[in-house]
GULOPA-921504 format. One record per residue: residue number from 0; residue in one letter; x, y, z of N, C-alpha, C in turn. Coordinates in nm, 2 decimals, padded with zeros to 4 digits, m for minus. Layout:
N
<rec seq="NUM" type="A" n_px="X" n_py="Y" n_pz="Z" ca_px="X" ca_py="Y" ca_pz="Z" c_px="X" c_py="Y" c_pz="Z"/>
...
This chain:
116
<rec seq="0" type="X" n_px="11.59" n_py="13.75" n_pz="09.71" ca_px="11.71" ca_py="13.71" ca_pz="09.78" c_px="11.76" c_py="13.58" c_pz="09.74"/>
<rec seq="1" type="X" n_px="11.89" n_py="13.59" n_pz="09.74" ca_px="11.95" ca_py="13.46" ca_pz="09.67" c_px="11.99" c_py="13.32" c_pz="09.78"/>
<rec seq="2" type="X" n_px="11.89" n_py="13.21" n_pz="09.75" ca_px="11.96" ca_py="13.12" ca_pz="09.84" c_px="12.10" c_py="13.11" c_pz="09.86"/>
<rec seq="3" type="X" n_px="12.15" n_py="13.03" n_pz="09.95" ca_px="12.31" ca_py="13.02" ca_pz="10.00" c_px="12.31" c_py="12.89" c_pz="09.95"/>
<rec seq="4" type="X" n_px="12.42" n_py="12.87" n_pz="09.86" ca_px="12.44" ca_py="12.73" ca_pz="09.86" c_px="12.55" c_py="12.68" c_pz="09.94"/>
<rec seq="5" type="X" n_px="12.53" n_py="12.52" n_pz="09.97" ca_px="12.66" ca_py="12.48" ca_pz="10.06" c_px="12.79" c_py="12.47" c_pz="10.03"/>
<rec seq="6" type="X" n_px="12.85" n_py="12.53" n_pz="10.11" ca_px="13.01" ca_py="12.54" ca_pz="10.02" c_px="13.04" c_py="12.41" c_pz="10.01"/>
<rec seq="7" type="X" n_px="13.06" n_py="12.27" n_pz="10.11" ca_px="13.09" ca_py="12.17" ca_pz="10.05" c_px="13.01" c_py="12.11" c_pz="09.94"/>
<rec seq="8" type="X" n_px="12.87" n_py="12.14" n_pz="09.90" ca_px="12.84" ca_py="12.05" ca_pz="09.83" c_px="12.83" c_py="12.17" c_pz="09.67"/>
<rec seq="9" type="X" n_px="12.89" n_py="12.17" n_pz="09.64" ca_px="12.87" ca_py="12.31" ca_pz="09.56" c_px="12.88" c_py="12.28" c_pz="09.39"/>
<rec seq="10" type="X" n_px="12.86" n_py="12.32" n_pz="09.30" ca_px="12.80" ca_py="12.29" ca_pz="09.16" c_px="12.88" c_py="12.10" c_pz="09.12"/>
<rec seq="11" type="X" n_px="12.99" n_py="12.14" n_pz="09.13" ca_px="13.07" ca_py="11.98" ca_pz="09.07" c_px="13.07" c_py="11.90" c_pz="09.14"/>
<rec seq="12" type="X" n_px="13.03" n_py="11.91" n_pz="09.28" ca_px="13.03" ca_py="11.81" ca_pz="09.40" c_px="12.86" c_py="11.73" c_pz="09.38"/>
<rec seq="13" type="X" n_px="12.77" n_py="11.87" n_pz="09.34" ca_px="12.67" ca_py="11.78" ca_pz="09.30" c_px="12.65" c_py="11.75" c_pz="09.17"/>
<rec seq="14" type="X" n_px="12.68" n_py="11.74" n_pz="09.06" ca_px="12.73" ca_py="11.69" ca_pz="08.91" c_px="12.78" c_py="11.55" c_pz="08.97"/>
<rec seq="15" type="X" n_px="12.87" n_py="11.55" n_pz="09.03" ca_px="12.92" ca_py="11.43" ca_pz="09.08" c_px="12.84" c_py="11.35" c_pz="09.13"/>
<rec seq="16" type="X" n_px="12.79" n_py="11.39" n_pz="09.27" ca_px="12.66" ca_py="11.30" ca_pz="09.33" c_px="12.54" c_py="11.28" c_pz="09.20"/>
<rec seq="17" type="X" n_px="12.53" n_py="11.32" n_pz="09.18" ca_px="12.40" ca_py="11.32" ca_pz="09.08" c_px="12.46" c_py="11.17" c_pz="08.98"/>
<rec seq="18" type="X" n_px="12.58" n_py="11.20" n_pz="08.94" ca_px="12.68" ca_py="11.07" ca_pz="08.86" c_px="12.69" c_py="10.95" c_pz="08.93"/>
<rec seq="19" type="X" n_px="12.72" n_py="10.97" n_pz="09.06" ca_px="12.72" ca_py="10.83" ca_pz="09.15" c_px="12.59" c_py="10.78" c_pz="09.14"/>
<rec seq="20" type="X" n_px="12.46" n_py="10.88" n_pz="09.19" ca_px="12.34" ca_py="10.84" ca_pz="09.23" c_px="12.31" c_py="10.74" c_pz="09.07"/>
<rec seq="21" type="X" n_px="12.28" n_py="10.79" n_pz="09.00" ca_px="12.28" ca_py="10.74" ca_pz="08.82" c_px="12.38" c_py="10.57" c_pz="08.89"/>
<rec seq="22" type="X" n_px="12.46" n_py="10.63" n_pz="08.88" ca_px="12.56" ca_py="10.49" ca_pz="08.82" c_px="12.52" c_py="10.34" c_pz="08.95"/>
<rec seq="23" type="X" n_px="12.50" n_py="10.40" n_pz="09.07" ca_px="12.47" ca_py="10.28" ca_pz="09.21" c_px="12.34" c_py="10.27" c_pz="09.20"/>
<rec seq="24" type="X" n_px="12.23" n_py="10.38" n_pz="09.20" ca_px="12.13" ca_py="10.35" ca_pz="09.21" c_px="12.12" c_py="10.35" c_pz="09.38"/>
<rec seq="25" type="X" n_px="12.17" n_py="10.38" n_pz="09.47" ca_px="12.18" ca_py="10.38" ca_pz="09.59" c_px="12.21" c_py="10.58" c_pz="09.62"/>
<rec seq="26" type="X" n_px="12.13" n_py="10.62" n_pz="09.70" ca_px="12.16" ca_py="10.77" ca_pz="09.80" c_px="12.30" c_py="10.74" c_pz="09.86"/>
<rec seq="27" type="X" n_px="12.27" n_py="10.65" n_pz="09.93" ca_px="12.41" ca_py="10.63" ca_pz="10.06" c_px="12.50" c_py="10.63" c_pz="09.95"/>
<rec seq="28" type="X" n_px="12.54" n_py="10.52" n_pz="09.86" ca_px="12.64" ca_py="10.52" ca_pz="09.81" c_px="12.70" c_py="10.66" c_pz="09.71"/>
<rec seq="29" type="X" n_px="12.60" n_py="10.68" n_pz="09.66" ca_px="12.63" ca_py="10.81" ca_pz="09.61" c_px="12.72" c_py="10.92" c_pz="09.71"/>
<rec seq="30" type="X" n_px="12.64" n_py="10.93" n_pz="09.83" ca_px="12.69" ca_py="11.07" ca_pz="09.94" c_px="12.85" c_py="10.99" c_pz="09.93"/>
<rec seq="31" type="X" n_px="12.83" n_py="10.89" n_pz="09.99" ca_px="12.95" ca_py="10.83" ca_pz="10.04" c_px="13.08" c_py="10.85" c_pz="09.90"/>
<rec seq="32" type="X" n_px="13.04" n_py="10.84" n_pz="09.79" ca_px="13.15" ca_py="10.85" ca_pz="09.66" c_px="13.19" c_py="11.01" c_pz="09.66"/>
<rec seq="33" type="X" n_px="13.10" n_py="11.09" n_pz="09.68" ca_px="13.17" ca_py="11.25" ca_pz="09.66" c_px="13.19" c_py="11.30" c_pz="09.80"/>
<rec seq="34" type="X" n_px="13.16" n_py="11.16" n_pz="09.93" ca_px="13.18" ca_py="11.29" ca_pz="10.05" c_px="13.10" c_py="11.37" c_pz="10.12"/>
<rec seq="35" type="X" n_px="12.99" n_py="11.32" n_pz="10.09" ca_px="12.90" ca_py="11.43" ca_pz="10.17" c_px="12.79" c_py="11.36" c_pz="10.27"/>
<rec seq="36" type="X" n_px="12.76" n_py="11.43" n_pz="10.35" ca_px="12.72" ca_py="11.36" ca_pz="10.42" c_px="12.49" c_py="11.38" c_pz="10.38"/>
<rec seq="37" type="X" n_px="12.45" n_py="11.25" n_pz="10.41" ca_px="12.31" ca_py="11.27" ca_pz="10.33" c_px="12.22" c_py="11.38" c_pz="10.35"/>
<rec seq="38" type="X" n_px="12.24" n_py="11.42" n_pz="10.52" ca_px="12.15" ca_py="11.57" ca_pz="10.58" c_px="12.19" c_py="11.68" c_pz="10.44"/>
<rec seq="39" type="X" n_px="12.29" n_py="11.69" n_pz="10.44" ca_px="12.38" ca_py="11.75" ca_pz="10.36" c_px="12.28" c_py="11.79" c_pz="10.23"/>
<rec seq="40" type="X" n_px="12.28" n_py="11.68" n_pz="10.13" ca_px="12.18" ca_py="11.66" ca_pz="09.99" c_px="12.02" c_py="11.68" c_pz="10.06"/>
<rec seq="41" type="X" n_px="12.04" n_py="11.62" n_pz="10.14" ca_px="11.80" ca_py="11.66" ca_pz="10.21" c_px="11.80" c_py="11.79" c_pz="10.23"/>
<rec seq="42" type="X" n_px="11.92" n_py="11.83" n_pz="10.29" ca_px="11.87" ca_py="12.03" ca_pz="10.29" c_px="11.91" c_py="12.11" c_pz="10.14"/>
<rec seq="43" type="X" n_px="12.00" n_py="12.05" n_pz="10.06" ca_px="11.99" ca_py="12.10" ca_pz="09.90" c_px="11.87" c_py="12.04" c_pz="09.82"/>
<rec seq="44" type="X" n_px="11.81" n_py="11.95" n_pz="09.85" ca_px="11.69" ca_py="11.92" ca_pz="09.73" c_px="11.56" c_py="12.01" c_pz="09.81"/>
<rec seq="45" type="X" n_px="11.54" n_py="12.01" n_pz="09.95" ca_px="11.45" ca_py="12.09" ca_pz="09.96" c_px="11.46" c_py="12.26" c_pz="09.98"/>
<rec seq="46" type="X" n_px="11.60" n_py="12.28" n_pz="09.90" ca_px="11.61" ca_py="12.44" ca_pz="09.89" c_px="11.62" c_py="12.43" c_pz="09.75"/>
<rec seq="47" type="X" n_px="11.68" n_py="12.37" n_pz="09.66" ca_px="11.69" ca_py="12.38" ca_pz="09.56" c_px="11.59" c_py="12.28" c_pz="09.37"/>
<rec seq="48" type="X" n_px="11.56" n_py="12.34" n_pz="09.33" ca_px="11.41" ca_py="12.30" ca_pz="09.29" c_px="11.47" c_py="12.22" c_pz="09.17"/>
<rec seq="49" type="X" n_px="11.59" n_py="12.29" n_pz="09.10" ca_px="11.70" ca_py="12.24" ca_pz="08.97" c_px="11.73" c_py="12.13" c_pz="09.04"/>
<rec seq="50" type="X" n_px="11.77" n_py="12.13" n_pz="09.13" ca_px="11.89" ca_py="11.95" ca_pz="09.15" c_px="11.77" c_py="11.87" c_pz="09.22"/>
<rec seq="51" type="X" n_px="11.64" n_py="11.94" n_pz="09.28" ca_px="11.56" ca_py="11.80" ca_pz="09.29" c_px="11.48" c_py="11.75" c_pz="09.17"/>
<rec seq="52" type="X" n_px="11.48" n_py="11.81" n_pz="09.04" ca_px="11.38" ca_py="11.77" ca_pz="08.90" c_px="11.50" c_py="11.70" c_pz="08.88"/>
<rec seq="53" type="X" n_px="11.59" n_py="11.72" n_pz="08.90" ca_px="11.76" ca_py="11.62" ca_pz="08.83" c_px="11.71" c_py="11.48" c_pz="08.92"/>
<rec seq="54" type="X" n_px="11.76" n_py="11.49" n_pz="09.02" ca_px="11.76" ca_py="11.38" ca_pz="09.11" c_px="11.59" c_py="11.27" c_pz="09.09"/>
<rec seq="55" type="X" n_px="11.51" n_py="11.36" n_pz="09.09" ca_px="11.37" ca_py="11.27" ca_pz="09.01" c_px="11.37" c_py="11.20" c_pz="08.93"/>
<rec seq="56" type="X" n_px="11.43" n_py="11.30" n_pz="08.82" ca_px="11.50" ca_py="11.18" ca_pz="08.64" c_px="11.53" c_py="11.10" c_pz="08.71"/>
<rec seq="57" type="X" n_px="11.67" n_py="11.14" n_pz="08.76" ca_px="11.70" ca_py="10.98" ca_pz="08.74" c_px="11.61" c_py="10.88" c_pz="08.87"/>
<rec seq="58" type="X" n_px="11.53" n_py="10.92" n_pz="08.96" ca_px="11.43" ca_py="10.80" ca_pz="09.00" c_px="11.38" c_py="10.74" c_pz="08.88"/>
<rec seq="59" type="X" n_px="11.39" n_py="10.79" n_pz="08.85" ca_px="11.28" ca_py="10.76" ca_pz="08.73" c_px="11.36" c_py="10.65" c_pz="08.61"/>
<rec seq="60" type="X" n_px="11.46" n_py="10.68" n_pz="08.58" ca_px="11.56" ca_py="10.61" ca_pz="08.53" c_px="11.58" c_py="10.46" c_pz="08.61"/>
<rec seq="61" type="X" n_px="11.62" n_py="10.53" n_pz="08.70" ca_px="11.64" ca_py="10.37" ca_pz="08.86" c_px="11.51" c_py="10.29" c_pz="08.81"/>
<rec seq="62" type="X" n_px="11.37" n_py="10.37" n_pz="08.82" ca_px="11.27" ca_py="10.28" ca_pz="08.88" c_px="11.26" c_py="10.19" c_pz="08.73"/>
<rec seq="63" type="X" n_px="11.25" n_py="10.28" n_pz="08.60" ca_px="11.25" ca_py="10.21" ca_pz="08.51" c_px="11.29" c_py="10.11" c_pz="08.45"/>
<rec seq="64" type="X" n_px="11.44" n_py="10.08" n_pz="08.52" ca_px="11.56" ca_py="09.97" ca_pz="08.51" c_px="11.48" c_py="09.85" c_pz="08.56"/>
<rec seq="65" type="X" n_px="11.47" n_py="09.91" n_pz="08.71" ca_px="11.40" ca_py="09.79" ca_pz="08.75" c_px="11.27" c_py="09.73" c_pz="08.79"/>
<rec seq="66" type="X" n_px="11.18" n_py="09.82" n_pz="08.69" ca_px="11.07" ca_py="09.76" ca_pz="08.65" c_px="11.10" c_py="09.63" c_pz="08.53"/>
<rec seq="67" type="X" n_px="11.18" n_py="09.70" n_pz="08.43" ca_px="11.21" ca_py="09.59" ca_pz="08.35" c_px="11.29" c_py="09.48" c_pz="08.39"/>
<rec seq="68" type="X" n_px="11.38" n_py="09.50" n_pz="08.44" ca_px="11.42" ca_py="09.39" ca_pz="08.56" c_px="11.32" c_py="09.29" c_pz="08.62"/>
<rec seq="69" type="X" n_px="11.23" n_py="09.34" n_pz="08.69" ca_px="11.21" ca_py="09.29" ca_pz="08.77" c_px="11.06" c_py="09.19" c_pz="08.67"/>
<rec seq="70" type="X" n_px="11.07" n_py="09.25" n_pz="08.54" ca_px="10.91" ca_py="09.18" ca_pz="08.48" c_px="11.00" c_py="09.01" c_pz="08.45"/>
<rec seq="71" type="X" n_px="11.10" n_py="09.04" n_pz="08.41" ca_px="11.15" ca_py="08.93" ca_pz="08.36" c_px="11.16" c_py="08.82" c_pz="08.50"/>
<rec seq="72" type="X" n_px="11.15" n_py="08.92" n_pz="08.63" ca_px="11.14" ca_py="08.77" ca_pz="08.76" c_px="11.02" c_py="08.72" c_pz="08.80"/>
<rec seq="73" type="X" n_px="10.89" n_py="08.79" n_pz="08.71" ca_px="10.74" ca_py="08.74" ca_pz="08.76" c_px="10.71" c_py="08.63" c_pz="08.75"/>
<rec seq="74" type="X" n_px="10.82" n_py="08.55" n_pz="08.69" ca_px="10.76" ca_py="08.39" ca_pz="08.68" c_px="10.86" c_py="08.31" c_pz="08.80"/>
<rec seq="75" type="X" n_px="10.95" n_py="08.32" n_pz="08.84" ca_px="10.98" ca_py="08.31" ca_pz="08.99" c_px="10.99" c_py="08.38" c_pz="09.09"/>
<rec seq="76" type="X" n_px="10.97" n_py="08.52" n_pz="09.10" ca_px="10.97" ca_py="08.58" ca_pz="09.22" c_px="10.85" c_py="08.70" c_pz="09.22"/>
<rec seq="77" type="X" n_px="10.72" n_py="08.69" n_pz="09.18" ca_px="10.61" ca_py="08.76" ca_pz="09.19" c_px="10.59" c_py="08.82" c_pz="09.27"/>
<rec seq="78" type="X" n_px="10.63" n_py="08.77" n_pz="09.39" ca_px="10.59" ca_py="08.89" ca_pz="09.51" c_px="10.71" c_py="08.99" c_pz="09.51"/>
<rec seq="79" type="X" n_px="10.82" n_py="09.02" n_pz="09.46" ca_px="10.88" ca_py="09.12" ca_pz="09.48" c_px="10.88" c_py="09.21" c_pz="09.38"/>
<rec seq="80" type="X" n_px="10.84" n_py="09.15" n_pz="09.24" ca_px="10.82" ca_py="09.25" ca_pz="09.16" c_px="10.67" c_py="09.35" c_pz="09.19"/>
<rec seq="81" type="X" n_px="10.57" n_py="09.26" n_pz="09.28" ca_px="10.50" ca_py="09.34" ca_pz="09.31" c_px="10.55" c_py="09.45" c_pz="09.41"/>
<rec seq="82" type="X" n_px="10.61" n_py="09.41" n_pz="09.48" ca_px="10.65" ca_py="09.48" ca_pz="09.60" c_px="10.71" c_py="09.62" c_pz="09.58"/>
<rec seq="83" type="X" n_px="10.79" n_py="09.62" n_pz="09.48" ca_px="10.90" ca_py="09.69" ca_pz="09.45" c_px="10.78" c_py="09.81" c_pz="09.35"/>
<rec seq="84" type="X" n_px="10.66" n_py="09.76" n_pz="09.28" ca_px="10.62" ca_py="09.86" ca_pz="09.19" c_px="10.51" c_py="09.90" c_pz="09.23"/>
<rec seq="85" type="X" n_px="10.45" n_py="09.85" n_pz="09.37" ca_px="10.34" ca_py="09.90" ca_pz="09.42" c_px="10.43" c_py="10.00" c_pz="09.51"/>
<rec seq="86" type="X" n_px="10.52" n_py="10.01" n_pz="09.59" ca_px="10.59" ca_py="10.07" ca_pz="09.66" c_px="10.65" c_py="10.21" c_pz="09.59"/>
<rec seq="87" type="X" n_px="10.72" n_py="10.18" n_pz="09.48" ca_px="10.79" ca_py="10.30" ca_pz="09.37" c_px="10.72" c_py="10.36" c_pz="09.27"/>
<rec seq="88" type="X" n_px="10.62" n_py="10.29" n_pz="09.22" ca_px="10.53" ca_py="10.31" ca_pz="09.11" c_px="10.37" c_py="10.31" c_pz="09.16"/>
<rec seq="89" type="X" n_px="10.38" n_py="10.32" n_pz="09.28" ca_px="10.22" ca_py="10.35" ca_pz="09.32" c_px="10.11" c_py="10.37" c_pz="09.21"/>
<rec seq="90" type="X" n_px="10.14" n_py="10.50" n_pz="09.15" ca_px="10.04" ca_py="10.57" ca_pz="09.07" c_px="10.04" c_py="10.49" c_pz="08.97"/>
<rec seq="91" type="X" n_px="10.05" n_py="10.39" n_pz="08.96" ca_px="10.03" ca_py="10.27" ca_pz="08.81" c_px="10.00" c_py="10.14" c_pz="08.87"/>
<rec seq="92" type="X" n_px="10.07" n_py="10.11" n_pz="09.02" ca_px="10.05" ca_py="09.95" ca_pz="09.04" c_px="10.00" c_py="09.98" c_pz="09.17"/>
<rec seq="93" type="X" n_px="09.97" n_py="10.09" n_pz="09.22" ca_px="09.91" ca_py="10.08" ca_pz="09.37" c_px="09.76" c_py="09.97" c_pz="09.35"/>
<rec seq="94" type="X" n_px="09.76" n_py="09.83" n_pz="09.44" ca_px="09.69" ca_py="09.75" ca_pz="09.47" c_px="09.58" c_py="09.84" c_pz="09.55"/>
<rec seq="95" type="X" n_px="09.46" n_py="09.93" n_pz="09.49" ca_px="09.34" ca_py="10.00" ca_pz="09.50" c_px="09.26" c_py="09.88" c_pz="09.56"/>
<rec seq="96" type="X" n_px="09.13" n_py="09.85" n_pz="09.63" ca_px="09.03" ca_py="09.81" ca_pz="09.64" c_px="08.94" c_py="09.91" c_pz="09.73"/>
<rec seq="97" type="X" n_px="08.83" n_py="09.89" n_pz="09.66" ca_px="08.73" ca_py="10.00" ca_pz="09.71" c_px="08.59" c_py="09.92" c_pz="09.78"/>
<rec seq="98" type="X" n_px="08.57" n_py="09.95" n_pz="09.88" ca_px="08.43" ca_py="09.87" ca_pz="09.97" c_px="08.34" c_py="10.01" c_pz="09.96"/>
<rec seq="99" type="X" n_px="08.25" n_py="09.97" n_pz="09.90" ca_px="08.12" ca_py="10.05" ca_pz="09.91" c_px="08.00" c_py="09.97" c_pz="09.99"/>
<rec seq="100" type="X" n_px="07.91" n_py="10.06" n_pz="10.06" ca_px="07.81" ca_py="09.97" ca_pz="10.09" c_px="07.71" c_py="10.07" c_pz="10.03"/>
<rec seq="101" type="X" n_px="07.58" n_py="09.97" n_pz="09.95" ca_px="07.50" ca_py="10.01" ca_pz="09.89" c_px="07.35" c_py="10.00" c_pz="09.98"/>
<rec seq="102" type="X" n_px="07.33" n_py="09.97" n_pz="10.08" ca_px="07.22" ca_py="09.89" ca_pz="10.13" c_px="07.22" c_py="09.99" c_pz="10.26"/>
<rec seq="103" type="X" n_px="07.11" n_py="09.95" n_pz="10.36" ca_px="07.07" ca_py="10.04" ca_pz="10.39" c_px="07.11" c_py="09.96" c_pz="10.57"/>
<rec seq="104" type="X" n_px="07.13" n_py="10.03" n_pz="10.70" ca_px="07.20" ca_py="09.97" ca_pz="10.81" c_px="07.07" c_py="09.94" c_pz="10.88"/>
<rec seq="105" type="X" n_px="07.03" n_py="09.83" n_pz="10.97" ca_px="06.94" ca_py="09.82" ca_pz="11.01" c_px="07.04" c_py="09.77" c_pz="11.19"/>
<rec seq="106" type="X" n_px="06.93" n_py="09.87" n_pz="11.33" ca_px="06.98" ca_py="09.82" ca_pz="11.43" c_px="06.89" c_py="09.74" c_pz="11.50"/>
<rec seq="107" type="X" n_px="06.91" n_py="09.62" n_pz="11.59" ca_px="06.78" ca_py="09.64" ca_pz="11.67" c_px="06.87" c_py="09.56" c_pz="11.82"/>
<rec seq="108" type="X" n_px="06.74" n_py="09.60" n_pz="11.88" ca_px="06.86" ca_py="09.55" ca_pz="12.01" c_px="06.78" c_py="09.41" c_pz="12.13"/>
<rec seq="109" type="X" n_px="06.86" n_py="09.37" n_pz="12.17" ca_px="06.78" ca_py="09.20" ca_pz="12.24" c_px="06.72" c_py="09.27" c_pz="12.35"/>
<rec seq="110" type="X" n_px="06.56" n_py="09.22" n_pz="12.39" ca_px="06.48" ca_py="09.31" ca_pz="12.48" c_px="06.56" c_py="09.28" c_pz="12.61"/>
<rec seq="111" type="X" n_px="06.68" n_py="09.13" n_pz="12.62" ca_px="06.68" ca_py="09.11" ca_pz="12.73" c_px="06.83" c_py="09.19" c_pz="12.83"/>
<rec seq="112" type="X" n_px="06.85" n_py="09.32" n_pz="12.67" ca_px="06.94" ca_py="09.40" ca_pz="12.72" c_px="06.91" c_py="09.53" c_pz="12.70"/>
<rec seq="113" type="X" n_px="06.79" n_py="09.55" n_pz="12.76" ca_px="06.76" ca_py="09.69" ca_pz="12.78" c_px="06.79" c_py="09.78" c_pz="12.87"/>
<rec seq="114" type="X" n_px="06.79" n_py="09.67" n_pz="13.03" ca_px="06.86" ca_py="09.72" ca_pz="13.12" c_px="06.95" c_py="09.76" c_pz="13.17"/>
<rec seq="115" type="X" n_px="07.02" n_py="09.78" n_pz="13.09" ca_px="07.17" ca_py="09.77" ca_pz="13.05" c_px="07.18" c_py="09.87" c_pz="13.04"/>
């Protein structure tokens, strides 16, 4: 059975948004240039599998701008370029640390709280 697509948001309306999103780099501003409202695009990417692999590119595009962007501000603004690529780029810059304990637990308890 064939999904229903939205009549307002319909092949050229999202060509368009997809153009805005590219060109602002912003969702809001994007809806806001062709008209649509955002519930709008969140119920087409999670019915439609084509315009969310589109809409990923260009994350991916976005993120990539401003990774390089942002390498060039590591010598004055370090914390945001971290901020921005641990947050967007997890799977490469997620700040991991791992606590293992190797050793063995030992309890013991003060005789003068036994009655307790």
């Amino acid at each position: 059975m064939k999904k229903k697509k939205s009549y307002k948001f319909n092949d050229i309306k999202r060509a368009q948004w997809l153009k805005a999103y590219e060109n602002t780099g912003s969702f809001t501003n994007a809806c806001q240039a062709v008209g649509i409202d955002r519930s709008t695009v969140y119920l087409v990417l999670k019915a439609d599998k084509d315009f969310t692999k589109q809409k990923e590119g260009i994350d991916n595009l976005i993120d990539d701008a401003v990774e390089s962007r942002l390498h060039a501000l590591t010598k004055t603004s370090p914390v945001a370029c971290f901020f921005w690529l641990c947050n967007r780029r997890g799977e490469r810059w997620k700040n991991i640390q791992k606590l293992e304990h190797t050793g063995s637990v030992s309890i013991s308890f003060d005789k003068r709280y036994e009655k307790l």
